[in-house]
TIVO-2410 file (N, C-alpha, C; in nm, 3 decimals):
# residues 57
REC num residu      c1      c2      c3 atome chaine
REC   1      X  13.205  -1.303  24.750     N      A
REC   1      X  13.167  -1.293  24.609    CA      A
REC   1      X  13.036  -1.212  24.595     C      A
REC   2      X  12.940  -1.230  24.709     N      A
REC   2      X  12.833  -1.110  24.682    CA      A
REC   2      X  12.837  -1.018  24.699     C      A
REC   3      X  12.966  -0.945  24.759     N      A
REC   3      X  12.958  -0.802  24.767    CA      A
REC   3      X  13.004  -0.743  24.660     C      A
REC   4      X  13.111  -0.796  24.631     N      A
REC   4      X  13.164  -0.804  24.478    CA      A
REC   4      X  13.086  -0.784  24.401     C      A
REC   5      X  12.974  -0.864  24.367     N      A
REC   5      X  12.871  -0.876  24.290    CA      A
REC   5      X  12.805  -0.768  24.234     C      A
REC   6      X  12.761  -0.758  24.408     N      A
REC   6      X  12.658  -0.625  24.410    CA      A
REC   6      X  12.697  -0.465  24.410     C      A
REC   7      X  12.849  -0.454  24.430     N      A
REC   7      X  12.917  -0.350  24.409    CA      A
REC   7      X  12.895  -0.361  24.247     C      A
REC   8      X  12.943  -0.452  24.114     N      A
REC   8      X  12.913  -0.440  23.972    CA      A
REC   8      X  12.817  -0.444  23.963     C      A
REC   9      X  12.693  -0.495  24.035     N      A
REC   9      X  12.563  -0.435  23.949    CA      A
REC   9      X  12.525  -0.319  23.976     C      A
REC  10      X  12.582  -0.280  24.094     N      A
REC  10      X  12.551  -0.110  24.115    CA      A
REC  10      X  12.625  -0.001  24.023     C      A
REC  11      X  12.746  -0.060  23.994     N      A
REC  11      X  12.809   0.010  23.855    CA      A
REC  11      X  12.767   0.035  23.781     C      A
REC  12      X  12.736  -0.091  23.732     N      A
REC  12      X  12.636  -0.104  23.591    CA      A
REC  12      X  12.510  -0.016  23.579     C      A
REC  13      X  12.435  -0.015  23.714     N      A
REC  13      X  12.314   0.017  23.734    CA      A
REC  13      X  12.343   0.150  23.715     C      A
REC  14      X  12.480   0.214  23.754     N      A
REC  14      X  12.469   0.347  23.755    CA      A
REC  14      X  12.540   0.374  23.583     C      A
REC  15      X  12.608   0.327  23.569     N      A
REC  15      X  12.605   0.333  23.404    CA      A
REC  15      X  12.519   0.354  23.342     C      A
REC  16      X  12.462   0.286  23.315     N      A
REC  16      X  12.315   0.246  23.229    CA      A
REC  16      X  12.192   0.392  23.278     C      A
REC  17      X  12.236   0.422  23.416     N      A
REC  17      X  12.131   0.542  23.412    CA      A
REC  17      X  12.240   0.658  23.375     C      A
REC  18      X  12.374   0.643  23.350     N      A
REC  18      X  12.417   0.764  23.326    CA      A
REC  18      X  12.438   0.750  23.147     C      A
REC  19      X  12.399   0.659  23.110     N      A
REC  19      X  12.396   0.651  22.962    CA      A
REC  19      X  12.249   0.691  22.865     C      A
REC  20      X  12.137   0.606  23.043     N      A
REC  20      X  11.984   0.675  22.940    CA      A
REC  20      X  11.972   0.839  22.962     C      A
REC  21      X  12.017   0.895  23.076     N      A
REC  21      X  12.037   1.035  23.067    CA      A
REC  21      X  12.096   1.111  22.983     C      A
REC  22      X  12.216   1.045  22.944     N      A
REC  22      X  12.248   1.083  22.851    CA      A
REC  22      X  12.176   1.095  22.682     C      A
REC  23      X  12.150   1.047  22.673     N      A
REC  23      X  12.057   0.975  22.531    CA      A
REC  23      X  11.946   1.035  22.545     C      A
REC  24      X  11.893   1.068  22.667     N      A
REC  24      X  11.766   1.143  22.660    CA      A
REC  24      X  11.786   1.287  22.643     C      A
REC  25      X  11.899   1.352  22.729     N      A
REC  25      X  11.921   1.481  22.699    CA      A
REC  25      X  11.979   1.517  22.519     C      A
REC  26      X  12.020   1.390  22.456     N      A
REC  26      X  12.069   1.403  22.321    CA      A
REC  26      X  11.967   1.443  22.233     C      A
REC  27      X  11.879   1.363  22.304     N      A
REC  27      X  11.747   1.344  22.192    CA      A
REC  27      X  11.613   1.451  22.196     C      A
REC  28      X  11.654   1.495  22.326     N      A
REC  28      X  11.594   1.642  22.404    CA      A
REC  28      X  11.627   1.781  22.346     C      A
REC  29      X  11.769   1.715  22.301     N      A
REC  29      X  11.847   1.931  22.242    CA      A
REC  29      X  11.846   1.898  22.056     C      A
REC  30      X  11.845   1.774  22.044     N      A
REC  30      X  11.790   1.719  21.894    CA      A
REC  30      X  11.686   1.740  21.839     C      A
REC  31      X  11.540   1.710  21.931     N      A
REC  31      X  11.422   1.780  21.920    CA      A
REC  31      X  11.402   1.922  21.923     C      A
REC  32      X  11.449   2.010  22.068     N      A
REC  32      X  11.446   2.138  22.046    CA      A
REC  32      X  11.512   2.240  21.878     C      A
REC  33      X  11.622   2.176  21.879     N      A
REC  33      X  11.727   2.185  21.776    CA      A
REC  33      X  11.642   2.187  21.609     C      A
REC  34      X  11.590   2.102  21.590     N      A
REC  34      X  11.534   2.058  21.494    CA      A
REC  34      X  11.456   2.168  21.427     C      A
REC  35      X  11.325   2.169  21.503     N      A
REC  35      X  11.204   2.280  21.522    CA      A
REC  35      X  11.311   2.437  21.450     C      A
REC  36      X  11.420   2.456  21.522     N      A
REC  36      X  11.479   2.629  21.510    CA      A
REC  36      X  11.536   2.605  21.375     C      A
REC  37      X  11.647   2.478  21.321     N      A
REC  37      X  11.700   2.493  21.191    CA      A
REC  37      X  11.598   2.469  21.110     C      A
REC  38      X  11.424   2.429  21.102     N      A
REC  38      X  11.356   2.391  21.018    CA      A
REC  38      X  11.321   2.486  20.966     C      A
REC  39      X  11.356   2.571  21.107     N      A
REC  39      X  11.204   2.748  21.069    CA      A
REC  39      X  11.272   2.809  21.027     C      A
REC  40      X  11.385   2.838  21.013     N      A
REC  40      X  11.473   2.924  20.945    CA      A
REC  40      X  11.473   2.917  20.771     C      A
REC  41      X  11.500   2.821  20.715     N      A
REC  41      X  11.472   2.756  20.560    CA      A
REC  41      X  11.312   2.835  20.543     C      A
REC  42      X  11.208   2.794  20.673     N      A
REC  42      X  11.100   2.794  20.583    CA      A
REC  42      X  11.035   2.943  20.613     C      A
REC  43      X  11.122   3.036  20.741     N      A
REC  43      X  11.102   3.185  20.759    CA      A
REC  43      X  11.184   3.261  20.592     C      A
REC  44      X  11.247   3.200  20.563     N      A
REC  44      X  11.308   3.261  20.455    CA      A
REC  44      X  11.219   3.268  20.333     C      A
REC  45      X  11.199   3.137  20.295     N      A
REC  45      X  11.063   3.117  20.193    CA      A
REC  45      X  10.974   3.224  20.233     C      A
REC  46      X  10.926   3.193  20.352     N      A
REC  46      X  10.802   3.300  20.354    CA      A
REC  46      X  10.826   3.431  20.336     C      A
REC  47      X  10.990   3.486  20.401     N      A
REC  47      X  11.024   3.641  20.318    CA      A
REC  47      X  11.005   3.682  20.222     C      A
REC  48      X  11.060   3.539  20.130     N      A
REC  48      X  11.126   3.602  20.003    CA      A
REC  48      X  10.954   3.655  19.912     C      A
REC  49      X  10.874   3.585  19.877     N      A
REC  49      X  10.733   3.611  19.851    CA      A
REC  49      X  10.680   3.733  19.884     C      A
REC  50      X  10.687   3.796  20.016     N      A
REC  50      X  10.640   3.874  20.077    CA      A
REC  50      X  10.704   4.001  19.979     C      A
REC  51      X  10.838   4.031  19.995     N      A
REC  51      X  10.895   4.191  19.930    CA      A
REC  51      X  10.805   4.129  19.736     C      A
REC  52      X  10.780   4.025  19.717     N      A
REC  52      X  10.777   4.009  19.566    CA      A
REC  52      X  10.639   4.075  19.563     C      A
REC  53      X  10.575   4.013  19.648     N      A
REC  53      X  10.406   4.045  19.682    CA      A
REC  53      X  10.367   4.218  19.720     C      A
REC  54      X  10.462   4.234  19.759     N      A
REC  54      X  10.439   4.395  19.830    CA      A
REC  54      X  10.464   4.524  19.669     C      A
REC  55      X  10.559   4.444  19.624     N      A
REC  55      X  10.630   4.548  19.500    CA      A
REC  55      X  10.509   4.519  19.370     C      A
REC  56      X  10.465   4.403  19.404     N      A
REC  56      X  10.382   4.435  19.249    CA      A
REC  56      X  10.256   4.490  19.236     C      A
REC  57      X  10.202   4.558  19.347     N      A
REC  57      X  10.112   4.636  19.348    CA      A
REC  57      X  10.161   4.754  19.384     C      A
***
């Protein structure tokens, strides 16, 4: 029964690290991710001003 045992907690054990890896790399390309669709919305704003700013002088 203890090998048994210790064969499922090594499962588990390896589960659980193949699940926080997981979750970390999620939350890793979520963060990177974030930052690029934010700047895009707010690179646009800053265009649009710019040709308005340039033409009225």
């Amino acid at each position: 029964m203890d090998q048994t045992h210790t064969s499922f907690q090594r499962r588990v054990t390896r589960l659980a690290l193949i699940i926080a890896a997981a979750t970390l790399v999620a939350l890793s390309q979520q963060v990177l991710l974030r930052p690029l669709l934010l700047s895009e919305p707010v690179q646009a704003h800053n265009d649009q001003p710019r040709p308005q700013e340039a033409a009225r002088p």
